[in-house]
Each structure stands twice: as structure tokens, then as C-alpha cells.
C-alpha positions as CSV (number, residue, x, y, z in Angstrom):
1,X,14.7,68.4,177.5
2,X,17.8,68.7,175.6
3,X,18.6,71.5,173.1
4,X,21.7,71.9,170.8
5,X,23.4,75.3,171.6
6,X,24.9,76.2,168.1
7,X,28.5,77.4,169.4
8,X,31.7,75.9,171.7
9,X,32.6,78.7,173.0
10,X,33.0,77.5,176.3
11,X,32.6,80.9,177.9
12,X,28.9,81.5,176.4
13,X,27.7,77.9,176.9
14,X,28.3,78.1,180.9
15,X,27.1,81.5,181.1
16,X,23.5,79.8,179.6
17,X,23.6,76.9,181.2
18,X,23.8,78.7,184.5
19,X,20.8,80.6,183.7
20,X,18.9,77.3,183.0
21,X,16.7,75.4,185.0
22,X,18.4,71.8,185.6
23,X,15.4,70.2,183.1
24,X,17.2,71.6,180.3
25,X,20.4,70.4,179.4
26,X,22.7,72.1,176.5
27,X,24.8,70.2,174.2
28,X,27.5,72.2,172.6
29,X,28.2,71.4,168.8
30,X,31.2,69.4,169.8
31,X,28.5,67.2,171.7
32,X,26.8,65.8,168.4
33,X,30.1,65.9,166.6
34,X,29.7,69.2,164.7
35,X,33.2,70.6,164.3
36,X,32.7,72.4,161.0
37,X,33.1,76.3,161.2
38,X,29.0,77.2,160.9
39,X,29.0,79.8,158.1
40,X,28.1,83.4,159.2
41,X,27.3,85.0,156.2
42,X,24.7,87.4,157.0
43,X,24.7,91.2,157.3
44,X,22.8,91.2,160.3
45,X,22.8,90.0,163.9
46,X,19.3,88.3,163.8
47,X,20.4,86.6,160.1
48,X,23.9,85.0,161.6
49,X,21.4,83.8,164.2
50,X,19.2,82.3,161.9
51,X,21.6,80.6,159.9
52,X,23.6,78.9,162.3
53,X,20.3,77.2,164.4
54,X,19.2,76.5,160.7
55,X,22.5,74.7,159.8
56,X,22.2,72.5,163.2
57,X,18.7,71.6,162.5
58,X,18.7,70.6,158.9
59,X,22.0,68.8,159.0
60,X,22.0,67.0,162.4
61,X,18.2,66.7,163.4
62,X,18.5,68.5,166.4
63,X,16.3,71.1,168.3
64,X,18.3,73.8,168.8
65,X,19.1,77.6,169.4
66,X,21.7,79.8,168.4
67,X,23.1,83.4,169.1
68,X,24.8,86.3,167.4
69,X,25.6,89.5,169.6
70,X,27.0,92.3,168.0
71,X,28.0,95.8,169.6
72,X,26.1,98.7,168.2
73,X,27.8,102.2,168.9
74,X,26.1,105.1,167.4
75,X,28.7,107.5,166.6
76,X,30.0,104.9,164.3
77,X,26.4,104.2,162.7
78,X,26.0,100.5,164.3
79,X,29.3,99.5,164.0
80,X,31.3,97.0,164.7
81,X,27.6,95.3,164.7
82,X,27.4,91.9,162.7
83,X,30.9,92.0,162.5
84,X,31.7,92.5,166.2
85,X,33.6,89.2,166.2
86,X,36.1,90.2,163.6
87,X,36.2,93.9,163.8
88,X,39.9,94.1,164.1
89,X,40.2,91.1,162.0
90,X,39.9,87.0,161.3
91,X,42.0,86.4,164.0
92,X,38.8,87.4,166.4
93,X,41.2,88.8,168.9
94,X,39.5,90.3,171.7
95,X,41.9,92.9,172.6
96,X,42.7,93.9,168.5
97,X,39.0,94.4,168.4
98,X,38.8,96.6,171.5
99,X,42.0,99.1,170.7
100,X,40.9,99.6,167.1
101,X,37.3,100.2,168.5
102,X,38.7,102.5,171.2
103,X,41.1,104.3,168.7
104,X,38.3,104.8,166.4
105,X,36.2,107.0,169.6
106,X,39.3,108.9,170.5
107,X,38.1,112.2,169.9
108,X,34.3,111.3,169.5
109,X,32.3,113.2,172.5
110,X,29.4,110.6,171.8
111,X,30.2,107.1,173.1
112,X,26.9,105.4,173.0
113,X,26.4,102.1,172.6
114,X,24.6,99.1,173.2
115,X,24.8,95.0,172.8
116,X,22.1,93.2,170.7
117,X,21.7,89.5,171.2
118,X,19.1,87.3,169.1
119,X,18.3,83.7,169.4
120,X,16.9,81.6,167.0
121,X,15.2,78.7,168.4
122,X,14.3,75.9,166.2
123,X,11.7,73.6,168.5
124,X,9.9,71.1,166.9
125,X,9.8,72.5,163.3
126,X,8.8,76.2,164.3
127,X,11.4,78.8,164.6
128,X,11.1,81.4,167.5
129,X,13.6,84.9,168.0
130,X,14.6,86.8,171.3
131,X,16.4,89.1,171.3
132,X,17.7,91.3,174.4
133,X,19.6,94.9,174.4
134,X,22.2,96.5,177.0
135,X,22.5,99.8,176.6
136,X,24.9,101.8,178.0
137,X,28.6,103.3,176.7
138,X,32.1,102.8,175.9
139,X,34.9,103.6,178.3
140,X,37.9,105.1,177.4
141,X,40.5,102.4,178.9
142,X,39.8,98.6,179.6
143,X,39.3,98.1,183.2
144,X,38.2,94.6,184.7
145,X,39.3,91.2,184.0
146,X,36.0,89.3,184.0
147,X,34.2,88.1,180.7
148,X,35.2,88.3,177.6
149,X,34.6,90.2,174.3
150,X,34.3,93.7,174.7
151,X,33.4,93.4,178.2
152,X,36.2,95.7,179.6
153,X,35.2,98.8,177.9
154,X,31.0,98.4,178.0
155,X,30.0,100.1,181.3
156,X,26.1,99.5,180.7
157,X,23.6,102.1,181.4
158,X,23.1,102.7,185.5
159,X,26.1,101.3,186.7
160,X,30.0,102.9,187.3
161,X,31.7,99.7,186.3
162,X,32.4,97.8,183.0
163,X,30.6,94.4,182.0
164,X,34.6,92.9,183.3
165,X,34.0,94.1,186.8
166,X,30.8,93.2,187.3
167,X,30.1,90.0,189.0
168,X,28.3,87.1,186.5
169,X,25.0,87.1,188.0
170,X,24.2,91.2,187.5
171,X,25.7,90.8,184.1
172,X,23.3,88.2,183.5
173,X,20.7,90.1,184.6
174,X,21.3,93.2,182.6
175,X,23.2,92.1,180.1
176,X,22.0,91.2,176.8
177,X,22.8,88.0,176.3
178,X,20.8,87.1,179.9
179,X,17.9,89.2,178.7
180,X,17.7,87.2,175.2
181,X,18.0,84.1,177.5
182,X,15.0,84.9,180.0
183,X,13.2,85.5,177.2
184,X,14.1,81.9,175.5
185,X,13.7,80.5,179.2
186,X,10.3,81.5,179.8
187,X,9.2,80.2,176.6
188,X,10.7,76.9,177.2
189,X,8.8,76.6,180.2
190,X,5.7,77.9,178.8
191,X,5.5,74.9,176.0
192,X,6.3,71.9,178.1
């Protein structure tokens, strides 16, 4: 089977496709010749989601599923949520987003926080969402150099290090993303 994964970031497509059986094969966007920024225009995680498997589907003809992760941190009522990406601004720079989310906790006592993925699948007509949760809290320094994203200051719930010191395979097991994945994977193999 072959499904569209709405996104080329490189990073997310081999963290999926590692967490796929080999009878499933992802094509990126740049795969069926989509390089148009997919809009994003939604104000939440599930509706970013929804809009970019929509866009694949109806303009290229493609099954397909898409993602939005946002991090949630309570003092801050949700925020950066749907706008996780750009929190610091367009540029989507990792490490702008993480010091203007670590300046804004300075003196906050509560640092909860957790990461919300949803995927939209649309397979054969009928649209399906997963979504996955990591809960945990934010650090007060970046430590670790793996991932990406806020992964160096999200140390998730029952562990001492960050989502950037863990190795891949317990991140995909905890994390989010791999949660909202398993989820998507056992459906796939429940409807062959």
C-alpha cells in the first residue's frame, strides 16, 4: 500500500516510516510533485490536520495522512499549541521558538506540558483521526542534541532526560507522534 504523507520534513517522514511495516510505503509531497506551501489556517491542532490530508486528497487524488503537533503548556493556557511551529515567528526557527518559550516560564513554578499529535487519514473516501499525547514538562535549559523541535527542553513524564537525549526508538514509543502513529498503524492493518 502506498499513502501520501502530507509534509517533507525529512525528519518526520523517517521517523514514520521507521515505525511502519515494509507493506506500507510513504511518499512525501515532493514525491507526487506537491511543492506548494499547504495552507495551515486553522486554530486548532486536529483542524491543521484536517486541512492539509484534505488539500492532498482533493487536489492530487491521493490516499493520504497528515499531522499537526503542537506543544500544550498549561501555565501559558495551551500555548504555543497550533502555533508551535511559528511561536517565535515565520522563520520557524527551532531555537527562537525554544528561548522565547523558556523566557516566557522563567519565573513560573508550574512547567507542565504536554505534545498533542492528530492524524487525518483520508483512505478510500472516509476520513479517520488519531491522535496521541506525551505528557510530561519543560526544562529550564536545552540539553541533548537529538530530534528536533522542542525536543531539548520536553523531558516527558517518567523519565530524567529530554525528548534530545533519548534514543529514537523510546521516543517513538512514548512520544506522541509514535503514539498517534500506532494508532494509524493498527488501523492500517486492521482494513487490508
Amino acid at each position: 500500500m502506498e499513502l501520501v504523507f502530507a509534509s517533507n520534513n525529512k525528519n518526520k517522514i523517517a521517523e514514520i516510516q521507521s515505525m511502519l511495516p515494509e507493506s506500507i510505503k510513504i511518499l512525501s509531497l515532493e514525491d507526487i510533485n506537491c511543492f506548494e506551501d499547504i495552507p495551515e489556517t486553522a486554530d486548532t491542532i486536529e483542524g491543521n490536520a484536517i486541512l492539509k490530508a484534505n488539500y492532498v486528497t482533493q487536489k492530487f487524488g491521493y490516499n493520504c495522512f497528515a499531522d499537526d503537533t503542537g506543544l500544550e503548556v498549561e501555565v501559558l493556557n495551551g500555548e504555543p499549541g497550533v502555533y508551535s511551529a511559528r511561536y517565535a515567528g515565520e522563520q520557524k526557527n527551532a531555537d527562537d521558538n525554544m528561548n522565547k518559550l523558556l523566557d516566557a516560564l522563567k519565573d513560573k513554578e508550574n512547567r507542565k506540558a504536554q505534545f498533542k499529535t492528530v492524524i487525518t487519514l483520508n483512505l478510500d473516501d472516509k476520513q479517520y483521526l488519531f491522535t496521541g499525547i506525551a505528557k510530561g514538562e519543560i526544562t529550564l535549559t536545552k540539553t541533548g542534541t537529538n530530534g528536533f523541535g522542542y525536543d531539548p527542553i520536553f523531558k516527558p513524564e517518567n523519565f530524567e532526560k529530554t525528548f534530545a537525549e533519548l534514543p529514537l526508538e523510546t521516543k517513538n514509543t512514548i512520544g506522541h507522534r509514535g503514539k498517534a502513529v500506532h494508532q494509524l498503524i493498527d488501523f492500517l492493518n486492521n482494513t487490508k
